[in-house]
C-alpha positions as CSV (number, residue, x, y, z in Angstrom):
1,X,57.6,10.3,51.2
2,X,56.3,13.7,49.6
3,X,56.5,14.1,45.8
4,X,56.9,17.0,44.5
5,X,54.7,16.9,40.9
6,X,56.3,18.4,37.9
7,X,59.3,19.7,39.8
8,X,63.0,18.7,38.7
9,X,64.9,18.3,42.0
10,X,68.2,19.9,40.5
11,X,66.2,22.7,40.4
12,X,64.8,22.6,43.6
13,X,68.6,21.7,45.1
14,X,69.8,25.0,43.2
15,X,67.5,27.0,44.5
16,X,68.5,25.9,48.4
17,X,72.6,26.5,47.4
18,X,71.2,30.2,46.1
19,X,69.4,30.5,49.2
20,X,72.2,29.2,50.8
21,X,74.4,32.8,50.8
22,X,71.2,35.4,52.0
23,X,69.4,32.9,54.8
24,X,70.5,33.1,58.4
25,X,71.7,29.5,59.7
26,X,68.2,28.7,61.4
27,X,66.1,29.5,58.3
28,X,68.5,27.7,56.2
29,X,68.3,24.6,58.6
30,X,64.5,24.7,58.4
31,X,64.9,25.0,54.5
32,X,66.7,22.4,54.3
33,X,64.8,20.3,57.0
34,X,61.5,21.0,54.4
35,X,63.5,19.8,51.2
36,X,65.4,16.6,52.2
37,X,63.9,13.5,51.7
38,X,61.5,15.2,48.8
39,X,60.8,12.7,46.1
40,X,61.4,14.1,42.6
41,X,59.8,12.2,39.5
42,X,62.1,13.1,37.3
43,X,65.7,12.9,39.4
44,X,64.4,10.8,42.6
45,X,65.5,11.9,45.8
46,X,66.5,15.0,47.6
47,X,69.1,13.9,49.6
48,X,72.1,15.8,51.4
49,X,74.5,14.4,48.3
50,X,72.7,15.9,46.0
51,X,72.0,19.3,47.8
52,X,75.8,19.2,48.5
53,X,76.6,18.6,45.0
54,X,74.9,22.1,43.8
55,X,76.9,24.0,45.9
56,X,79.4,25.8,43.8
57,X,83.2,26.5,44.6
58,X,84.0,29.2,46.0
59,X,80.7,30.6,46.9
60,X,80.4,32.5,50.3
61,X,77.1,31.1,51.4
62,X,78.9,27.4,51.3
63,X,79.9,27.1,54.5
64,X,76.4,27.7,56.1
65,X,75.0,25.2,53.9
66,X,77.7,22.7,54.8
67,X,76.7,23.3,59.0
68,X,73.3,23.3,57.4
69,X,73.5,19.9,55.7
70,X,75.2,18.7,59.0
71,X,72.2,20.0,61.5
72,X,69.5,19.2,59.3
73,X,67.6,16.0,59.5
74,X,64.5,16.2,57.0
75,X,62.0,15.1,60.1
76,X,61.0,18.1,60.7
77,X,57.5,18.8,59.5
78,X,57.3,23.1,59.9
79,X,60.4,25.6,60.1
80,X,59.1,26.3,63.8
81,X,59.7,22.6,65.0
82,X,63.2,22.7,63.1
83,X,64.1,25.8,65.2
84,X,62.6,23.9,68.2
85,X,65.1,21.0,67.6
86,X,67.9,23.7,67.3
87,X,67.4,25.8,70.3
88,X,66.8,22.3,72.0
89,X,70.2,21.3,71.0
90,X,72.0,24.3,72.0
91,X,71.1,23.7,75.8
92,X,73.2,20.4,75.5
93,X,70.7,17.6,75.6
94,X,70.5,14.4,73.5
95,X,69.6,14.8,69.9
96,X,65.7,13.9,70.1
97,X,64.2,11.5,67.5
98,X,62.7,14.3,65.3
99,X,58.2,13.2,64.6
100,X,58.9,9.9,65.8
101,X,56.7,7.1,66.4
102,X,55.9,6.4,70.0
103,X,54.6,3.2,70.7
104,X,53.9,1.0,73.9
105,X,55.2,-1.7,75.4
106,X,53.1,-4.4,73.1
107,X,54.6,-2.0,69.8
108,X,51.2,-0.4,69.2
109,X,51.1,3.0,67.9
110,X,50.3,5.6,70.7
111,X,51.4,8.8,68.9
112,X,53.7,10.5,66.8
113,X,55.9,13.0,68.7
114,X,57.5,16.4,67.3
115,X,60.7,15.7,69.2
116,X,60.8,12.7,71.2
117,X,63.4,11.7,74.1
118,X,62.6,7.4,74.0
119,X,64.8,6.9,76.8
120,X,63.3,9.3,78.7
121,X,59.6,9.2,78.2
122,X,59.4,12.9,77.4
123,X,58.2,14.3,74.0
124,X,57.8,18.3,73.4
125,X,55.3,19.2,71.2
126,X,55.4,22.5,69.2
127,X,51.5,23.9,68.9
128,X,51.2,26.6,66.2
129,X,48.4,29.2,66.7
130,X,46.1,26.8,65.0
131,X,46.2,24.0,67.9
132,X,44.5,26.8,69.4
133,X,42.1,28.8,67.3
134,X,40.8,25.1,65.4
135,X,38.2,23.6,67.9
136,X,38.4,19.9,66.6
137,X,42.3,20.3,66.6
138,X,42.5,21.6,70.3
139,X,40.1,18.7,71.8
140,X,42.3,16.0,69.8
141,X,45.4,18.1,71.3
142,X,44.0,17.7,74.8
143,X,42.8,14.1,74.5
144,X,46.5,13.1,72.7
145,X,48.4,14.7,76.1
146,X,45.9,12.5,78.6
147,X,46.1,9.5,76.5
148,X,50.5,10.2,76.4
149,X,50.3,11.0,80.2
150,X,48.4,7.8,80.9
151,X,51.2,5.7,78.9
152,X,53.7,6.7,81.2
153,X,55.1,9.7,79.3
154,X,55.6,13.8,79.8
155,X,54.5,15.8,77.2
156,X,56.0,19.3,77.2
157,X,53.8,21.9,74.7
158,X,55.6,24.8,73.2
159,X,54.3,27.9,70.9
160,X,56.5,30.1,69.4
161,X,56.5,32.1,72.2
162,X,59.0,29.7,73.9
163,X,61.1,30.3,70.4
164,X,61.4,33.4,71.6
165,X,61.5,33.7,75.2
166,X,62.7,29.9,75.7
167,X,63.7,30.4,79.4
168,X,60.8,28.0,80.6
169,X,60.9,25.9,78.3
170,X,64.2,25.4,78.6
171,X,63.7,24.5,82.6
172,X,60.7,22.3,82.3
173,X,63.2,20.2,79.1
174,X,66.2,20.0,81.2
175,X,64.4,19.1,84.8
176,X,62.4,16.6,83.4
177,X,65.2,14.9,80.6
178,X,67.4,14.8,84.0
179,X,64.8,13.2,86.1
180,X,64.1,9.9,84.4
C-alpha cells in the first residue's frame, strides 16, 4: 500500500473527477489505475466508491469516468502497463492478473509478472526505455526471463513500441494464450 503524505484523498479524488471531462479514456484508465488503492492519512483509502462519489451530476466527463472506474484495476504500476492491459483486452483474451505473483509448484516466489495469464503459463512484460539504457536493470531483465523460461513459463517483452504498432505483439499474445 502507497501513502500518500500530507495529501487529503478528497482532494486527490476531485482532482481525477476534474480530470475526468479533458482525459481520453486510456489516460483516464491509467489515472485512475495510479490512484486506486492510494492510502490517505487523513480519509483512508482511495477506492472506486469514493472516486465515484466526487463525481458531480450532470457533468459531461461522468460517463468516461464511470467506464473508467469499470476498466480500472489499481495493479497497474506505470500508465504504459495500464494501456498494455487495455490494448490486451481489446483483442479478446482473458483479463490477465495485473503484477501478479508467480510462484511454483512448492508456492515459492519466482517473480512478479506485469500481466500474467496463470492458466496459461504466459506473462508479458512491458520494458520501458530504462530496462534498456540501465546496465544492472537489463542483466536482472535477462536473468528473470531464463529463470521464468526454466519454470515452465513464456515471457512475452513489450516497449512502447508494441503500444503503438501492436500487430506482433498482438500475434506472439494470442498464438501462445491459444497454445497451452
Amino acid at each position: 500500500m502507497v501513502t500518500v503524505a500530507g495529501l487529503r484523498c478528497t482532494a486527490l479524488a476531485q482532482t481525477w473527477a476534474h480530470l475526468a471531462g479533458s482525459l481520453g479514456d486510456a489516460d483516464l484508465v491509467a489515472l485512475t489505475d495510479a490512484v486506486l488503492g492510494l492510502h490517505c492519512p487523513v480519509d483512508g483509502l482511495l477506492s472506486q466508491e469514493v472516486l465515484a462519489g466526487r463525481l458531480r451530476p450532470g457533468v459531461a466527463g461522468n460517463p468516461r469516468a464511470l467506464r473508467a472506474l469499470a476498466v480500472a484495476d489499481g495493479g497497474a504500476a506505470s500508465a504504459p502497463e495500464s494501456r498494455l492491459r487495455l490494448l490486451v483486452l481489446s483483442w479478446g483474451v482473458p483479463a490477465p492478473a495485473v503484477n501478479a505473483h508467480i510462484l511454483d509448484e512448492d508456492g515459492q516466489w519466482l517473480a512478479t509478472g506485469d500481466l500474467v495469464w496463470f492458466e496459461q503459463k504466459v506473462v508479458v512484460e512491458y520494458e520501458g526505455d530504462h530496462h534498456r539504457t540501465d546496465r544492472r536493470q537489463w542483466q536482472h531483465d535477462i536473468a528473470r526471463v531464463r529463470f521464468l523460461e526454466a519454470a515452465g513459463w513464456t515471457v512475452i517483452r513489450a516497449t512502447a513500441q508494441d503500444l503503438r504498432r501492436p500487430a506482433q505483439l498482438r500475434e506472439a499474445l494470442l498464438a501462445r494464450l491459444s497454445a497451452a
